[in-house]
MIKE-246828 format. One line per 5 residues: their letters; for each residue x, y, z of N, C-alpha, C, O. Coordinates in nm, 2 decimals. Layout:
N
a	X:Y:Z:X:Y:Z:X:Y:Z:X:Y:Z; ... .
***
This chain:
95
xxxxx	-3.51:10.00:8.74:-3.58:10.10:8.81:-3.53:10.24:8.77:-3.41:10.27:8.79; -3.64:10.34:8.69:-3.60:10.45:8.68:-3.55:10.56:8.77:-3.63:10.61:8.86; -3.43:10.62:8.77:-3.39:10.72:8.87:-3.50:10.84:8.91:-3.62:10.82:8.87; -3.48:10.91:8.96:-3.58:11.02:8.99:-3.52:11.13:8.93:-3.40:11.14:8.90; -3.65:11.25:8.90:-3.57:11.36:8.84:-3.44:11.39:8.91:-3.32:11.40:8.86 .
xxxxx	-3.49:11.42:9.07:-3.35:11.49:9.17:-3.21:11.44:9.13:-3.11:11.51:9.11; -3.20:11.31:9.13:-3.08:11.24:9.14:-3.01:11.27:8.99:-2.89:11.24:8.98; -3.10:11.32:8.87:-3.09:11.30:8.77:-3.03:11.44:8.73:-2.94:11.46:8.64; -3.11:11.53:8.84:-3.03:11.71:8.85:-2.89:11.73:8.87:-2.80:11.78:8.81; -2.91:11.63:9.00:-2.77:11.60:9.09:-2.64:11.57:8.99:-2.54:11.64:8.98 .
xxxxx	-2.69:11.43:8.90:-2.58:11.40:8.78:-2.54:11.52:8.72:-2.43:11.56:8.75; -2.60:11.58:8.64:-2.60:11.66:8.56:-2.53:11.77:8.63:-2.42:11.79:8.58; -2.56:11.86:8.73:-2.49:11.92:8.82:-2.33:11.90:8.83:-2.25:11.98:8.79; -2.30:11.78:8.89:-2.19:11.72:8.94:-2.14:11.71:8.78:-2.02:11.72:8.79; -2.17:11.70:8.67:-2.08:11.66:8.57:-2.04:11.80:8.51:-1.93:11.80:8.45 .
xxxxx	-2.12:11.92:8.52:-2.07:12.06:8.50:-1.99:12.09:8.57:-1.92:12.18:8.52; -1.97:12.05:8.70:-1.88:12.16:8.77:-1.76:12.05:8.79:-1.65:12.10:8.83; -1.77:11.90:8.78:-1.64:11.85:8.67:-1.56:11.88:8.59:-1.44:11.88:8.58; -1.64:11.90:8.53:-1.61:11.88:8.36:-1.54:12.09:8.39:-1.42:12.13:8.37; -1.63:12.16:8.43:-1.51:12.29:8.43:-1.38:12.29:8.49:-1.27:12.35:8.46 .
xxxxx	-1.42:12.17:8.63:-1.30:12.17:8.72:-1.16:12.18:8.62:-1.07:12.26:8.61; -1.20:12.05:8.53:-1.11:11.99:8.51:-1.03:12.08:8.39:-0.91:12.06:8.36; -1.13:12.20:8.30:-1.05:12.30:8.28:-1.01:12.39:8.34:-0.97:12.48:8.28; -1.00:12.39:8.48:-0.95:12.52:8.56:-1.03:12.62:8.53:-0.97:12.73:8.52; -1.19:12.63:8.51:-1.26:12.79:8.49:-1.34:12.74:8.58:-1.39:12.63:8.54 .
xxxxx	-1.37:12.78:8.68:-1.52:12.75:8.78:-1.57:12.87:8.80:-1.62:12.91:8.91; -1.56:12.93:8.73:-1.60:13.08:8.77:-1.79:13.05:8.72:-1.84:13.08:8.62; -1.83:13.00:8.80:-2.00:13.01:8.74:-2.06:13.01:8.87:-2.02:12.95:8.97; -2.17:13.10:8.85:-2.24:13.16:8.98:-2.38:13.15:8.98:-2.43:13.15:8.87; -2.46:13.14:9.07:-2.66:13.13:9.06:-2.65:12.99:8.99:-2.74:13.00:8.91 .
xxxxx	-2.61:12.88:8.98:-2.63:12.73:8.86:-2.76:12.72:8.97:-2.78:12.77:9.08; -2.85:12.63:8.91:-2.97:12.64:8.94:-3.03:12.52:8.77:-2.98:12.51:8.66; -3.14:12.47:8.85:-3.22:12.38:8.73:-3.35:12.48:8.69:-3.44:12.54:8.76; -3.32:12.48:8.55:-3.39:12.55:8.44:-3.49:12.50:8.42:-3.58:12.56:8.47; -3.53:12.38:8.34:-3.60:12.29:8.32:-3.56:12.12:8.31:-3.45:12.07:8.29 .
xxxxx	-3.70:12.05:8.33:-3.66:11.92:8.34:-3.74:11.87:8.26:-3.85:11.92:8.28; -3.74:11.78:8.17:-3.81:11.68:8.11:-3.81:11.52:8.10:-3.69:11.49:8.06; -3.88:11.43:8.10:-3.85:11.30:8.04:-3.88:11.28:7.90:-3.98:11.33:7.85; -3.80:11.23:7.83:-3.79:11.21:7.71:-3.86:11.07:7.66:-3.87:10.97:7.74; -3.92:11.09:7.51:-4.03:11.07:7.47:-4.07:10.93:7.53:-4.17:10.88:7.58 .
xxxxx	-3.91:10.86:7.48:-3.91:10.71:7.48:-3.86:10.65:7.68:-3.79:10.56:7.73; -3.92:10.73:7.72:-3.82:10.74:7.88:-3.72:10.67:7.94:-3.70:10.60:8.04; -3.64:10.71:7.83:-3.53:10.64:7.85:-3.39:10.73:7.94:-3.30:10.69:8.00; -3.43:10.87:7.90:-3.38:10.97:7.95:-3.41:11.09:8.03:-3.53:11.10:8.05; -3.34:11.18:8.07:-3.42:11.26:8.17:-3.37:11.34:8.09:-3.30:11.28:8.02 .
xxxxx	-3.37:11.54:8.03:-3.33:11.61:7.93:-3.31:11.72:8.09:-3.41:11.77:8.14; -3.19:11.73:8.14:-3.21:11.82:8.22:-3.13:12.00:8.18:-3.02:12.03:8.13; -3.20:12.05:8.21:-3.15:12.19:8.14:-3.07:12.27:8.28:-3.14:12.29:8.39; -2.93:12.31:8.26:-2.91:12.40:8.37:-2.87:12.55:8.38:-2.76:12.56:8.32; -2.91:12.67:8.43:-2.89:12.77:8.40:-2.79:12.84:8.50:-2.80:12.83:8.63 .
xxxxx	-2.68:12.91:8.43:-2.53:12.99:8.60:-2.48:13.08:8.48:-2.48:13.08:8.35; -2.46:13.15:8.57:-2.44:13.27:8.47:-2.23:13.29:8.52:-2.18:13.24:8.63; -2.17:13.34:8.45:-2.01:13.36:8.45:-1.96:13.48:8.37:-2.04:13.54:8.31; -1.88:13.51:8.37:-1.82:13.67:8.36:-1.84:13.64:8.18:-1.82:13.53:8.13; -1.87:13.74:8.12:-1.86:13.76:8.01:-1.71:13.76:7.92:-1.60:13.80:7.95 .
xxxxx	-1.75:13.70:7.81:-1.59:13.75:7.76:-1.60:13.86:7.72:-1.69:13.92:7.67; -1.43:13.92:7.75:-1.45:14.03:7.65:-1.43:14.03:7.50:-1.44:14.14:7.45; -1.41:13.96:7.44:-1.45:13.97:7.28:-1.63:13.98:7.28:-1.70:14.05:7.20; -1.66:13.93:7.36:-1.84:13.94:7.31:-1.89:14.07:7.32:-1.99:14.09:7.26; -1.83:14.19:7.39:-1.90:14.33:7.39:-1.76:14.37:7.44:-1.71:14.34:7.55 .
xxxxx	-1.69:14.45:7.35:-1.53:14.53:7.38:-1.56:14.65:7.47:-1.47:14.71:7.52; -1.70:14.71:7.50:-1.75:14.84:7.57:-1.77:14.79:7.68:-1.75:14.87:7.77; -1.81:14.67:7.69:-1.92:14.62:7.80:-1.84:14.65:7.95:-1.89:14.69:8.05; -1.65:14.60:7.92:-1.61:14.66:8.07:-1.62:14.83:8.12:-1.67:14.88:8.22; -1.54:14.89:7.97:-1.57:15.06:7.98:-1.70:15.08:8.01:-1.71:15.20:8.04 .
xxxxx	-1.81:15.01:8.02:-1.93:15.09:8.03:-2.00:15.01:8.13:-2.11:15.03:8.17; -1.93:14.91:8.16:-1.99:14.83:8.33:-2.13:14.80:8.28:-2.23:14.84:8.34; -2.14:14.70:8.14:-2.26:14.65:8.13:-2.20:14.51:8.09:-2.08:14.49:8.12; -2.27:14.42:8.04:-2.24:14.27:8.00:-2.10:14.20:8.06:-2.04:14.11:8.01; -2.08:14.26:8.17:-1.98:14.16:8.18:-2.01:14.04:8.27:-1.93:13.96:8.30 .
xxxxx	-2.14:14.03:8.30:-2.20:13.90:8.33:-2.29:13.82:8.21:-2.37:13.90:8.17; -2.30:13.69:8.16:-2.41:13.65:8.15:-2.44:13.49:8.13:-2.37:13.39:8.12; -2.59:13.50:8.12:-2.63:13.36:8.18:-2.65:13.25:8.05:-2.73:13.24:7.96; -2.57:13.19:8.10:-2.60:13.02:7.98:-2.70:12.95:8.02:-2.78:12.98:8.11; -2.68:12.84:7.93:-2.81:12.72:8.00:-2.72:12.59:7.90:-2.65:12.60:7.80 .
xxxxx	-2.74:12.51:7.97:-2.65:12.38:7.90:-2.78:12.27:7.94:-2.84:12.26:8.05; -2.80:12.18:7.81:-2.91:12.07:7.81:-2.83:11.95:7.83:-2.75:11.92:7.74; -2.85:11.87:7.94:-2.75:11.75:7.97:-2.86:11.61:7.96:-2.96:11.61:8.03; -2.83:11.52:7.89:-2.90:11.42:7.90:-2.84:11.31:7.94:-2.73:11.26:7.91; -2.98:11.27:8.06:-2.93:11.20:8.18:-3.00:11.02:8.11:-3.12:10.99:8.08 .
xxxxx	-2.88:10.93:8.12:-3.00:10.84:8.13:-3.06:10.79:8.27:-3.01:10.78:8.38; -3.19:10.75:8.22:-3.29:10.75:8.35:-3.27:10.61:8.45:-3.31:10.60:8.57; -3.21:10.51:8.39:-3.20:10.41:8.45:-3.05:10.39:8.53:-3.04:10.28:8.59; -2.93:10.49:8.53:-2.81:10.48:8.58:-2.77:10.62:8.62:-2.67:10.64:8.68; -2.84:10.70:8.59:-2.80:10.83:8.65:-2.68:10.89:8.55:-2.64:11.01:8.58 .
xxxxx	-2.61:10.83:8.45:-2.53:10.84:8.39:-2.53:10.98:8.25:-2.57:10.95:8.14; -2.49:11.08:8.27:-2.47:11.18:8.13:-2.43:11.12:8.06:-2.32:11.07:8.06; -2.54:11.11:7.96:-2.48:11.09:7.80:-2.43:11.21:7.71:-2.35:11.20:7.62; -2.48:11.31:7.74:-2.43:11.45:7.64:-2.43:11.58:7.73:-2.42:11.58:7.85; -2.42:11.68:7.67:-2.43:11.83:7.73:-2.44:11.91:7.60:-2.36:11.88:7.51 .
xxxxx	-2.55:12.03:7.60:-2.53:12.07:7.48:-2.55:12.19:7.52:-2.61:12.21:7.63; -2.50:12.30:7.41:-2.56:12.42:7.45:-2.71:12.45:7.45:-2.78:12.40:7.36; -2.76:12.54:7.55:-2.93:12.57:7.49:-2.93:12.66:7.47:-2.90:12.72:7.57; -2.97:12.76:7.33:-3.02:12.81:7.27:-3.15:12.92:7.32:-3.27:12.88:7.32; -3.12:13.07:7.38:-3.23:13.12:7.45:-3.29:13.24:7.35:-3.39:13.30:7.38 .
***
């Protein structure tokens, strides 16, 4: 029996904010479901999640002097399989 998308959110959820635990950065804020899809062969759920976290500073050396970018928002594509609720990947997504 196929899982449901929710439960499939849920995984994917719970495996990000693991998977940072367990580097010591939880600094991520607004996480929220981006997009959801079933995959072609439905075998998987393709769940996309979007939280935004403090910017580095190598990515904009102004951005603290000028109090812009020091936030911004990722999105990570996690594929769920549909029949155990189980993450098979996480990838970055591309905006």
């Amino acid at each position: 029996m196929k899982t449901d998308v929710k439960a499939a959110a849920i995984a994917a959820k719970q495996y990000l904010i693991s998977l940072w635990e367990t580097m010591g950065n939880l600094d991520i804020q607004d996480l929220r479901v981006e997009e959801v899809e079933l995959s072609e062969d439905d075998q998987s759920w393709l769940i996309t999640l979007g939280f935004t976290r403090p910017a580095d500073r190598l990515e904009d050396p102004l951005g603290e002097v000028l109090e812009t970018s020091r936030y911004r928002r990722e999105y990570k594509i996690f594929k769920v399989d549909a029949e155990t609720s189980q993450v098979k990947s996480m990838k970055i997504r591309q905006v």
